[in-house]
C-alpha positions as CSV (number, residue, x, y, z in Angstrom):
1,X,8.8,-5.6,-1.3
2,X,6.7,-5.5,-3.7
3,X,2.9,-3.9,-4.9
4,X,0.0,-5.0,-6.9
5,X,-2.9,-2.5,-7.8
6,X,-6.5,-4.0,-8.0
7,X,-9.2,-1.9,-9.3
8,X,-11.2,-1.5,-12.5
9,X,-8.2,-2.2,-15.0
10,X,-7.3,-5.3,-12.8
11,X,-10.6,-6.8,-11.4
12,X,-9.3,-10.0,-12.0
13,X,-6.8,-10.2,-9.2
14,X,-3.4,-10.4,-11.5
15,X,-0.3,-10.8,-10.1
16,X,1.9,-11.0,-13.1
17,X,2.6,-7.4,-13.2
18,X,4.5,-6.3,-9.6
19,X,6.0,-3.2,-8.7
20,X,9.2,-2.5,-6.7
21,X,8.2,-0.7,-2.9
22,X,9.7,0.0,0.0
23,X,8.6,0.5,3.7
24,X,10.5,2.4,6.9
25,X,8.4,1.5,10.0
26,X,10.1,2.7,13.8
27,X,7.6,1.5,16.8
28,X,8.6,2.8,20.6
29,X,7.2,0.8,23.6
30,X,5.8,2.8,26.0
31,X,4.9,0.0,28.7
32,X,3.8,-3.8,27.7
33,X,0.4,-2.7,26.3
34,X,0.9,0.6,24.6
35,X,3.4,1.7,21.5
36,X,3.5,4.2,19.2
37,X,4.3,3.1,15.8
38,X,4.8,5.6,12.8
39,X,5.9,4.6,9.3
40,X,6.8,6.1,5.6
41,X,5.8,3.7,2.6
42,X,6.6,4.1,-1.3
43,X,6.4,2.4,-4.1
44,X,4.9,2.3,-7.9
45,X,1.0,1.1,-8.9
46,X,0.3,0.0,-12.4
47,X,-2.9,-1.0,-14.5
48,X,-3.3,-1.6,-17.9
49,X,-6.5,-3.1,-19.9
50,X,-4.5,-4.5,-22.6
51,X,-3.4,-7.3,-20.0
52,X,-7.2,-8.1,-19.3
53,X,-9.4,-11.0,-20.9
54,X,-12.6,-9.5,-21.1
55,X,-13.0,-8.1,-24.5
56,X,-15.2,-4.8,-23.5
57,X,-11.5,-4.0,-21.2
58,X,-9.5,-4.5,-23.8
59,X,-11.3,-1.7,-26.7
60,X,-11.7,0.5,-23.4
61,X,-7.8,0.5,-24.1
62,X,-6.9,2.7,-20.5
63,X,-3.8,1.9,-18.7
64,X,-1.9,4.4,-15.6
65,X,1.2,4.4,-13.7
66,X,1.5,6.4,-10.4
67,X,4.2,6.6,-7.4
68,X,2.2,6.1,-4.1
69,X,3.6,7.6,-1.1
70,X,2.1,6.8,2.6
71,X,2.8,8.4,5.6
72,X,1.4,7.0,9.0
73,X,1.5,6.6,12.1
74,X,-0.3,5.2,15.5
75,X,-1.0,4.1,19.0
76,X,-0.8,0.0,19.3
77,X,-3.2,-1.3,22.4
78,X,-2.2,-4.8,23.2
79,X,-4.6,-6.6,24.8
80,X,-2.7,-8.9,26.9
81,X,0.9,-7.8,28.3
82,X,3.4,-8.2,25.2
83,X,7.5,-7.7,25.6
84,X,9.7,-8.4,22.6
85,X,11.7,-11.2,23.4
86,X,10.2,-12.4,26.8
87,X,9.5,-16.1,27.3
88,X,6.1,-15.3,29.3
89,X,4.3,-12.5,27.0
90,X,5.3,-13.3,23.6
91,X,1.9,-13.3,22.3
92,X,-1.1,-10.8,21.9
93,X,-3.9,-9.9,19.6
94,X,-3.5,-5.6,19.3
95,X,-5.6,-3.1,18.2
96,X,-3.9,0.3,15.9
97,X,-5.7,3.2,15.7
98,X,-3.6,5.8,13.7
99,X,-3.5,8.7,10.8
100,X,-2.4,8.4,7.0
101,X,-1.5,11.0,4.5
102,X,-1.1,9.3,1.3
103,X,-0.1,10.4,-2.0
104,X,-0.1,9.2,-5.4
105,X,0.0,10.9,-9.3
106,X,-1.2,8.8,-12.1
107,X,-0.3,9.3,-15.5
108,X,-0.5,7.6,-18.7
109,X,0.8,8.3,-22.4
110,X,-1.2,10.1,-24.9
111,X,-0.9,11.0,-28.1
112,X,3.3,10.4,-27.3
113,X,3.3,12.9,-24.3
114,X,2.9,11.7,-20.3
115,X,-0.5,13.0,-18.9
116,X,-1.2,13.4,-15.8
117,X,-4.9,11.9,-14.9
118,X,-5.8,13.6,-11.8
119,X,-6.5,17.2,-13.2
């Protein structure tokens, strides 16, 4: 798939500039109201002012790149019975309640050399 970062060097919602991702997601039915679902995401974030058309951004001249990593996983409550496939409980709105440990690193280029931001 792909990944869009919004933030303070894209407050404008811009979609011009994707990055690549990719997602590994297993669920396990337990009976036709419960699952557990866990899940390993990663893929590349991006933000640069130069690509902004506010003038103030654009001086501010920051920018970052960063691999995001997410780890999670869950218990899925359906409220009505739900089987995969079934002709009679196809449908269900579902709650998740889960954990996430997510990574991520962002760097940008200074001076020539790659710095890392979050130190």
């Amino acid at each position: 798939g792909i990944s869009y970062y919004f933030g303070d060097l894209n407050d404008h919602f811009d979609i011009s500039h994707p990055d690549p991702s990719v997602s590994l997601i297993g669920r396990r039915v337990i009976n036709p109201r419960l699952s557990l679902q866990a899940g390993l995401d990663f893929g590349f974030l991006n933000g640069d002012d130069s690509r902004s058309s506010n003038a103030f951004e654009v001086r501010r001249n920051l920018n970052f790149r960063s691999h995001v990593l997410d780890l999670h996983s869950g218990l899925e409550f359906n409220f009505f019975p739900y089987m995969h496939g079934s002709r009679d409980d196809n449908y269900t709105p579902f709650l998740v309640a889960g954990m996430s440990l997510f990574w991520f690193e962002p760097t940008t280029e200074y001076q020539g050399k790659k710095v890392k931001l979050r130190p």
